[in-house]
N, C-alpha and C positions, 0 to 999 in steps of 0.2 A: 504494500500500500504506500503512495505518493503523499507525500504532505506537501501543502497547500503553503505561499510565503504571505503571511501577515501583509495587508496593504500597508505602507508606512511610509519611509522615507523617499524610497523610489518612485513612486507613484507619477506618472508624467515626465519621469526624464527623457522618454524616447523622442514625449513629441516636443518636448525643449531643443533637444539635440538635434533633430529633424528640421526644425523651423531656423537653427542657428547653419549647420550643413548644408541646404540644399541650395543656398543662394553662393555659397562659396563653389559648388560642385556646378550651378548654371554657370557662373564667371569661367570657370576653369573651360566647359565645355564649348563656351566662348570665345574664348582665349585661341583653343585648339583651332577651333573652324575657319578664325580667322587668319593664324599661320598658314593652316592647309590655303584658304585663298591667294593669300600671298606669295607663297610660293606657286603654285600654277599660272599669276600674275608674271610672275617673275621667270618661268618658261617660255611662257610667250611671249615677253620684251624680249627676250636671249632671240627667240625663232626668228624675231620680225627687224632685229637687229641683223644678223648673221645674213636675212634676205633682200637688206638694204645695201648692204655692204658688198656683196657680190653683186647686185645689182649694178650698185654703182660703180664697182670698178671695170664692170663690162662695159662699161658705156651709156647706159641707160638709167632713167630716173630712180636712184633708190629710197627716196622718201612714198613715191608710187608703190614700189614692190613693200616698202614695209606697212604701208595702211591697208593691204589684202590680208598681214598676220599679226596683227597687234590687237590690243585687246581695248575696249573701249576707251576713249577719252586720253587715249595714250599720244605722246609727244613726240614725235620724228625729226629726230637734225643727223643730217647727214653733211661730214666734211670731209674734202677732200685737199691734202695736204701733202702736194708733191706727188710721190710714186704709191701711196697709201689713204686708202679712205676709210673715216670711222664713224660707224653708224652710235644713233643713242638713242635708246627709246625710255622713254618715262610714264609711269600710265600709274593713277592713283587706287588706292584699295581702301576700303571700307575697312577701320576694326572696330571688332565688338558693336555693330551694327551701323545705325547712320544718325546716334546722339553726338558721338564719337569722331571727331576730326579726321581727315584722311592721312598714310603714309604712302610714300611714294616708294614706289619701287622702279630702279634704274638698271639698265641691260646697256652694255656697251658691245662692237664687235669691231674688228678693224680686218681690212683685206686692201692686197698689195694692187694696185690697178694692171692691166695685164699689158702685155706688150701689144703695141700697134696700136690702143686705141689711148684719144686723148681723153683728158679728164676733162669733165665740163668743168668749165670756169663761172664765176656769174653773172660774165655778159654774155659768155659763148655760147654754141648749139651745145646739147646734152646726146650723147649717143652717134658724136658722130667720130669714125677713122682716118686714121691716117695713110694718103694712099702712099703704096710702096714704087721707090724708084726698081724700072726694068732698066738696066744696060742695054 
């Protein structure tokens, strides 16, 4: 036979303990979802960097090719600096909801411009080559 514990002191500690934990354990759960977005944020400025970058040092507009992979609201400066271009992308993320200020997350990528085509300049055409001398 089980005995039975006297109601007494304990009485309502669970849901004390519950009403004090579960808004630390929402935060926490928070917290997490919001890393997880930022970092997938932060994928896709890397992607949409990486496809400015080649873009642009083929010749063609890479702030174009990087607003098909960037993620909303995201920033494109693409420079080109001599024999290398460096793409940037900036694109802002929600934490812990939208009481909460934004962080930015930044993706940088850089690529050598390739042989034979010029680099647009920014008065120049974009995408255009250089033709080669025949003998």
């Amino acid at each position: 036979m089980t005995r039975r514990r006297p109601a007494g002191r304990d009485r309502g500690s669970f849901t004390a303990e519950m009403a004090a934990g579960l808004p630390a354990l929402l935060l926490l759960l928070l917290t997490g979802l919001s890393a997880v977005d930022a970092v997938g944020t932060r994928a896709a400025c890397l992607h949409a960097a990486r496809e400015a970058a080649l873009a642009a040092s083929r010749g063609a507009d890479g702030a174009v090719a990087a607003s098909r992979a960037a993620p909303a609201g995201a920033e494109v400066t693409v420079t080109v600096d001599g024999q290398r271009v460096v793409a940037t992308v900036r694109a802002p993320v929600r934490a812990l909801g939208s009481r909460v200020p934004r962080i930015a997350v930044t993706a940088t990528a850089v690529a050598a411009v390739e042989p034979g085509v010029v680099a647009p300049g920014p008065a120049g055409p974009s995408g255009s080559e250089v033709p080669e001398d025949n003998p």
